[in-house]
C-alpha atoms as an extended CHARMM CRD file, in Angstrom:
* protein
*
        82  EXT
         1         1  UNK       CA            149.3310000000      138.8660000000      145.0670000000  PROA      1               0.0000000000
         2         2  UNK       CA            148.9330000000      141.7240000000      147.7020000000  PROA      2               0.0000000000
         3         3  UNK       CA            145.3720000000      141.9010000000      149.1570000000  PROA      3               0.0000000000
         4         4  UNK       CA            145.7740000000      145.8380000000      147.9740000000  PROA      4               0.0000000000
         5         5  UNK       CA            146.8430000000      144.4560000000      144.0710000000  PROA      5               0.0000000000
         6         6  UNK       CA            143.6350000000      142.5270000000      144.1720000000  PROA      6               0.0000000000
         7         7  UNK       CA            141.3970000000      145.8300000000      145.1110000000  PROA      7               0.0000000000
         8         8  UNK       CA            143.2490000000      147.2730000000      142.0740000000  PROA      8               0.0000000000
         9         9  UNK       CA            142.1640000000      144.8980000000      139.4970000000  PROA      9               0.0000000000
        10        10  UNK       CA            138.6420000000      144.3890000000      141.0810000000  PROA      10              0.0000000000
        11        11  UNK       CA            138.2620000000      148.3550000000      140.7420000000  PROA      11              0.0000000000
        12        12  UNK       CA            139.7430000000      148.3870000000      137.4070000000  PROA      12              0.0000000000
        13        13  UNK       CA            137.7000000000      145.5950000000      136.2080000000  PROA      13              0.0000000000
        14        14  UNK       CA            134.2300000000      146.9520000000      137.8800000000  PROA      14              0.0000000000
        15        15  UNK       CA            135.2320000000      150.0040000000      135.5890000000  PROA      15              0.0000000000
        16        16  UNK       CA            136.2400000000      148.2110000000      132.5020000000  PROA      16              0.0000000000
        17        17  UNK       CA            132.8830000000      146.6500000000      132.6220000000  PROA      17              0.0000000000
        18        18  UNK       CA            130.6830000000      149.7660000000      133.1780000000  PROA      18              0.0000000000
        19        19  UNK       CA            132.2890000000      151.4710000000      130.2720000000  PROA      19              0.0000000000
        20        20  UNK       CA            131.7870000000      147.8610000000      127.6950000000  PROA      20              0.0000000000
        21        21  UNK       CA            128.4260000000      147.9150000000      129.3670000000  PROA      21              0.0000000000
        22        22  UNK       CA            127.6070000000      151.4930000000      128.3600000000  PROA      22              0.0000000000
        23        23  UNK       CA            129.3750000000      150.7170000000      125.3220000000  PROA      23              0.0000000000
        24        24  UNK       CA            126.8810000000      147.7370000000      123.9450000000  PROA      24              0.0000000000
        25        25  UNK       CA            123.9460000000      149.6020000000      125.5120000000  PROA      25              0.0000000000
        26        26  UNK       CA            124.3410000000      152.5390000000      123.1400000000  PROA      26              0.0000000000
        27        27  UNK       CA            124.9120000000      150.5390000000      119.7230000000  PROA      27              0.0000000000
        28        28  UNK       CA            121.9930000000      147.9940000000      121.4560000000  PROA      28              0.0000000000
        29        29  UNK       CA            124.1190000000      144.9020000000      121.0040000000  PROA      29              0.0000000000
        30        30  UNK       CA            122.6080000000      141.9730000000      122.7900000000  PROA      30              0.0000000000
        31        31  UNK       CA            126.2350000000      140.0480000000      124.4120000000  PROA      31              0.0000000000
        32        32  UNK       CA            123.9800000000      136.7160000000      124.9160000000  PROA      32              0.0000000000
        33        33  UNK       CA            122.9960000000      136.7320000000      120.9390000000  PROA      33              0.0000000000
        34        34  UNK       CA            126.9610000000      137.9480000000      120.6630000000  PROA      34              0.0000000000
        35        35  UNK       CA            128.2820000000      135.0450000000      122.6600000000  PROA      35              0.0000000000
        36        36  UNK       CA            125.4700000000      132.3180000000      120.8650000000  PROA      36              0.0000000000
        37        37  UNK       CA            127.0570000000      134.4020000000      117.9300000000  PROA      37              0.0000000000
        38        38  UNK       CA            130.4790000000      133.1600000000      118.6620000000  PROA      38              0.0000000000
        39        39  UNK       CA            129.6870000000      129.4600000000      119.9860000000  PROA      39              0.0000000000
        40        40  UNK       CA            128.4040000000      128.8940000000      116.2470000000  PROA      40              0.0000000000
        41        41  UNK       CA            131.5190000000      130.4230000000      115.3210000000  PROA      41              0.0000000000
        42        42  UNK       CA            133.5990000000      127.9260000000      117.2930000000  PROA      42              0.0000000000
        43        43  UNK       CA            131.7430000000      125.0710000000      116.1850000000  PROA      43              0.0000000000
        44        44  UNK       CA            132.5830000000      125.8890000000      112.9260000000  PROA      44              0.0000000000
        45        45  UNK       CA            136.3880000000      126.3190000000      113.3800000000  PROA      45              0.0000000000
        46        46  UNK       CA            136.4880000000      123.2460000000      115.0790000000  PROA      46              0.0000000000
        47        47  UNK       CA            134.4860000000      121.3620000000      112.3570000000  PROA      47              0.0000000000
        48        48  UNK       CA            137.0050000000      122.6400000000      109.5510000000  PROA      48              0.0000000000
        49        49  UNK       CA            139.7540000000      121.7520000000      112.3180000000  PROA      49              0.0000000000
        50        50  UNK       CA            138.6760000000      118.2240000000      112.2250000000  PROA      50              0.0000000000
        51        51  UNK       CA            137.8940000000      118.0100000000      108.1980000000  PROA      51              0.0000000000
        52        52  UNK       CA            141.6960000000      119.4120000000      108.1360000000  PROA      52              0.0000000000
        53        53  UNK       CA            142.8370000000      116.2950000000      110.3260000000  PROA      53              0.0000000000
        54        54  UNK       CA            140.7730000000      113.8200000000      108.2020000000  PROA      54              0.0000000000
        55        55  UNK       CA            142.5950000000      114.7090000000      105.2280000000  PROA      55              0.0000000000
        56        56  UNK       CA            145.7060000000      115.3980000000      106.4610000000  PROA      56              0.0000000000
        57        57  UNK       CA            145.9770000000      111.4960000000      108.0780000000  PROA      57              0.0000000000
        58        58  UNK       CA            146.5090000000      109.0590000000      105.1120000000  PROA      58              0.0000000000
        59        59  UNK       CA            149.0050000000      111.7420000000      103.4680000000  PROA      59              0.0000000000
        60        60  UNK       CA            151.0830000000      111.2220000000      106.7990000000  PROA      60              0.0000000000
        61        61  UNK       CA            150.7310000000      107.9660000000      107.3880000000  PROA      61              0.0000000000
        62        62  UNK       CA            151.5850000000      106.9290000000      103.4080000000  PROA      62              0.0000000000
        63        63  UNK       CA            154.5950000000      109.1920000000      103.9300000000  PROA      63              0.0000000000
        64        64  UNK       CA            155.3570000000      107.8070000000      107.1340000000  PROA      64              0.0000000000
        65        65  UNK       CA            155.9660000000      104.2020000000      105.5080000000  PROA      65              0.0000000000
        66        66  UNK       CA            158.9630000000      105.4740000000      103.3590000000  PROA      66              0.0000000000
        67        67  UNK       CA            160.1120000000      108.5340000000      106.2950000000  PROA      67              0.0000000000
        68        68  UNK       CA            160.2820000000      106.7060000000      109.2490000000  PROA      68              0.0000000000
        69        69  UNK       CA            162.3560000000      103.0480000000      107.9110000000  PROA      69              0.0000000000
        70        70  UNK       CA            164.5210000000      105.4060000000      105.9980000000  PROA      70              0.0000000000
        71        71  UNK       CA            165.1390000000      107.9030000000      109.3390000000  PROA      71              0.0000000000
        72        72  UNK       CA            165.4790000000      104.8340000000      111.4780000000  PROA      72              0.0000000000
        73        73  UNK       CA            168.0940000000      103.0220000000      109.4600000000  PROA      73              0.0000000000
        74        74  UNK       CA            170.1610000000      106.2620000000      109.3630000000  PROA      74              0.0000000000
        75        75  UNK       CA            169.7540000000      107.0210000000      113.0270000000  PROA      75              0.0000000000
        76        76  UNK       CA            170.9010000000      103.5420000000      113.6480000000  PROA      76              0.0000000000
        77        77  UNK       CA            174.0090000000      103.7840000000      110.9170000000  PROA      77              0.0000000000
        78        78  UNK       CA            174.9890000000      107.1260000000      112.8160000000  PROA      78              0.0000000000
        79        79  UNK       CA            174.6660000000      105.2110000000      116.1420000000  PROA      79              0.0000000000
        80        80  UNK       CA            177.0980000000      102.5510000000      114.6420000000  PROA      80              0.0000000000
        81        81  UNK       CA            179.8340000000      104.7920000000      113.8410000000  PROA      81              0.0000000000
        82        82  UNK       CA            179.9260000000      106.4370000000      117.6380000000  PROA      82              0.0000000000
């Protein structure tokens, strides 16, 4: 990146961030209780993320004891005819 590219996007962001700063100041939004706002958010997505996984194991791994014999023995009848 060209030193002049990176004076761009410096300028560019110093202005982005003025106008979101003016932005939250004049609805009085708070972006620390916004961000604490969104870390709870996270959390959460990532505790139904995991609850998701939890469930989902056993399903896959009963399946897996009929899939994968049953995908091996064809891969290794297709391997036979070659």
């Amino acid at each position: 990146m060209k030193p002049r590219d990176i004076a761009g996007t410096v300028v560019k962001l110093f202005i982005a961030s003025v106008l979101v700063g003016l932005f939250l100041s004049v609805f009085d939004i708070d972006p620390v209780a916004a961000f604490g706002r969104l870390g709870n958010a996270a959390e959460r997505i990532f505790g139904v993320a995991v609850d998701a996984v939890q469930w989902a194991v056993p399903f896959a791994l009963a399946g897996a004891v009929i899939v994968v014999p049953v995908w091996l023995v064809g891969k290794l009848l297709r391997a036979r005819r070659k």
